[in-house]
N, CA, C and O atoms as a MOPAC input file, in Angstrom:
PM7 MOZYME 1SCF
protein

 N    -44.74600 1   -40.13400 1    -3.23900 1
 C    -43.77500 1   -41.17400 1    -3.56800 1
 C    -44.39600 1   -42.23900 1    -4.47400 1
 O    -43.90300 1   -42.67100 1    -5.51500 1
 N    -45.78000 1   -42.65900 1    -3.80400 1
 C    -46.31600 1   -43.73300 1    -5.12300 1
 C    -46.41000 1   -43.18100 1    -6.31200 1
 O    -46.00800 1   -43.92300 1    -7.20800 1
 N    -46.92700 1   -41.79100 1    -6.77300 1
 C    -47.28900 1   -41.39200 1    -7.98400 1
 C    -45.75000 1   -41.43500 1    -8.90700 1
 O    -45.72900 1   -41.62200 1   -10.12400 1
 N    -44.44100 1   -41.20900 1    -8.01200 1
 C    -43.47100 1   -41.06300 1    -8.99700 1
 C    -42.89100 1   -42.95700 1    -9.25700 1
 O    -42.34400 1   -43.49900 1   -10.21700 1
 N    -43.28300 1   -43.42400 1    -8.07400 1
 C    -42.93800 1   -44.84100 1    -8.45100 1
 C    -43.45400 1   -45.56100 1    -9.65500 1
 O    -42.88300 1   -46.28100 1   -10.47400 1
 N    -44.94900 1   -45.08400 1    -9.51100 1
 C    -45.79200 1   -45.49500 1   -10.80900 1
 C    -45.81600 1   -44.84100 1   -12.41600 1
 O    -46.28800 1   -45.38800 1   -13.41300 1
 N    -45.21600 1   -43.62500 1   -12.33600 1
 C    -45.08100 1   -42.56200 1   -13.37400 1
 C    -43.36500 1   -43.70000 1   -13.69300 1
 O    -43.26700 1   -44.20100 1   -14.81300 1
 N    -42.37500 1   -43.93100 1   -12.80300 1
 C    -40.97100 1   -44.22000 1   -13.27700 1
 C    -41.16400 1   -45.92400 1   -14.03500 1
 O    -40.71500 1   -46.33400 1   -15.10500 1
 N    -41.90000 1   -46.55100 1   -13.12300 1
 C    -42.82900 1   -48.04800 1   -13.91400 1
 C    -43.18800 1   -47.65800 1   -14.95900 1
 O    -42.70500 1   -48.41800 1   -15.79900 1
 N    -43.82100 1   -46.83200 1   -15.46900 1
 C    -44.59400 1   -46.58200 1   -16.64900 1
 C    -43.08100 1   -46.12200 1   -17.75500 1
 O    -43.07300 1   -46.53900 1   -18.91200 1
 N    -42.60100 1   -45.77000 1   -17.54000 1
 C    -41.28400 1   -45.22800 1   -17.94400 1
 C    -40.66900 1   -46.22900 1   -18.52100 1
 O    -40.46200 1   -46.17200 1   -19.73300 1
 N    -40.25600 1   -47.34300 1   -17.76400 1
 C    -39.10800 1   -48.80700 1   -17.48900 1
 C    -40.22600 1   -49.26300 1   -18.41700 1
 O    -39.76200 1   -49.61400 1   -19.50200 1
 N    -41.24800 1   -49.34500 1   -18.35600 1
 C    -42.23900 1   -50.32300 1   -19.15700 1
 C    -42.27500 1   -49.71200 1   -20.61100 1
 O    -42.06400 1   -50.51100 1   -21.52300 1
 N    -42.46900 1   -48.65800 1   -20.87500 1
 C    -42.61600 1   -48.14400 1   -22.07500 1
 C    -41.17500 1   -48.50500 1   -22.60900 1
 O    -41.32800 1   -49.46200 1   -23.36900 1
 N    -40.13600 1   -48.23300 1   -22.55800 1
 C    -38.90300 1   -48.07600 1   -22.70200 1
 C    -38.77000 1   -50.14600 1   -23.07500 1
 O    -38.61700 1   -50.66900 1   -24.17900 1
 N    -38.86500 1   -50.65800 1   -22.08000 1
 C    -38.89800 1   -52.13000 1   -22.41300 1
 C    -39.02500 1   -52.43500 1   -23.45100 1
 O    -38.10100 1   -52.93300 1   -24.09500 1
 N    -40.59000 1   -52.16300 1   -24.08500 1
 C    -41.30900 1   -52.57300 1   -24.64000 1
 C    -41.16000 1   -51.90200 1   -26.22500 1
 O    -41.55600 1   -52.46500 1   -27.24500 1
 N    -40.43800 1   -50.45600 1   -26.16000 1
 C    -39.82200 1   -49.74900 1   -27.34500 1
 C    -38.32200 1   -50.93400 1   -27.97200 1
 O    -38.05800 1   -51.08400 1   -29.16400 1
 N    -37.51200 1   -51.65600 1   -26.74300 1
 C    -36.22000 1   -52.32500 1   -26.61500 1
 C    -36.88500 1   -53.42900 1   -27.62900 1
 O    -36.42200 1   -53.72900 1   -28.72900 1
 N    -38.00200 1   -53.94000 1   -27.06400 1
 C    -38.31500 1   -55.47900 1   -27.76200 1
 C    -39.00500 1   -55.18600 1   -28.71200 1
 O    -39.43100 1   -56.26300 1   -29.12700 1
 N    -39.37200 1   -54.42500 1   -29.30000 1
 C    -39.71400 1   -53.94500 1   -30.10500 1
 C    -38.33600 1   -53.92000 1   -31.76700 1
 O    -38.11600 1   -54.47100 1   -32.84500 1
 N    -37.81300 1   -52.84500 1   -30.83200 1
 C    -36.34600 1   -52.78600 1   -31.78200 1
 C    -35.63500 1   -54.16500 1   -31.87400 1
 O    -34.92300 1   -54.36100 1   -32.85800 1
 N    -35.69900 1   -54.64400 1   -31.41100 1
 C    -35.30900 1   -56.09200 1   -31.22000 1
 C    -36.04000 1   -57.30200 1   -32.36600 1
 O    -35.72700 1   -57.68800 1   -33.49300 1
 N    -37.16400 1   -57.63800 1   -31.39700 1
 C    -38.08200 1   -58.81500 1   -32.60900 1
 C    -38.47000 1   -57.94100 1   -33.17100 1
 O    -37.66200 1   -57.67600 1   -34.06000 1
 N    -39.33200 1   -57.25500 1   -33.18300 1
 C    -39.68200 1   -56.74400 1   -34.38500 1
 C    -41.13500 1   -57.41500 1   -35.44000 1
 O    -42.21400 1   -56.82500 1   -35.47500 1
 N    -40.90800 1   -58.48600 1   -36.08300 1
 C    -41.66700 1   -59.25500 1   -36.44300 1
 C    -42.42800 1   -59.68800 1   -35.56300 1
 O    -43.58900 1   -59.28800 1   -35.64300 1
 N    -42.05700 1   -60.70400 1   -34.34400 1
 C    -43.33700 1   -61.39200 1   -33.47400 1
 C    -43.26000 1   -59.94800 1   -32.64300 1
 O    -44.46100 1   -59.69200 1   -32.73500 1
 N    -42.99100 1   -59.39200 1   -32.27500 1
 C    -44.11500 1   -58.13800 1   -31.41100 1
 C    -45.36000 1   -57.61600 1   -32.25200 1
 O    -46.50100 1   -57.62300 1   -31.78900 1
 N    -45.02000 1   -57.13200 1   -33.61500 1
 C    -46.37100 1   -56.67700 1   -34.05200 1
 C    -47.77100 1   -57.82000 1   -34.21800 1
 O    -48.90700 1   -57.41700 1   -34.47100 1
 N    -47.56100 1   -58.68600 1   -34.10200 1
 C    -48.32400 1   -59.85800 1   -33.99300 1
 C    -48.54100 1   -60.02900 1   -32.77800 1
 O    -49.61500 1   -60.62200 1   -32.67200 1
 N    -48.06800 1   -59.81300 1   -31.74100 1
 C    -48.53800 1   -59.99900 1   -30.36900 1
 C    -49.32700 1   -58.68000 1   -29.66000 1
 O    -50.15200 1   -58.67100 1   -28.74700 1
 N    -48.64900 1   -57.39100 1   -30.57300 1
 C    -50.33000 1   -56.65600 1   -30.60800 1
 C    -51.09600 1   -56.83700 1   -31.12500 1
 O    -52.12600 1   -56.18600 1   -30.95200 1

């Protein structure tokens, strides 16, 4: 159960982070 909780986190997080990405755009690549 933890491994899929942490595999579905990793998921929600990637996915987030693709959203704000598509989103700002400009200040995300600067905040990598």
């Amino acid at each position: 159960m933890r491994a899929i909780s942490s595999a579905a986190g990793g998921m929600l997080r990637a996915r987030l982070r693709a959203a704000a990405r598509l989103r700002g755009g400009h200040g995300d690549t600067m905040a990598e």
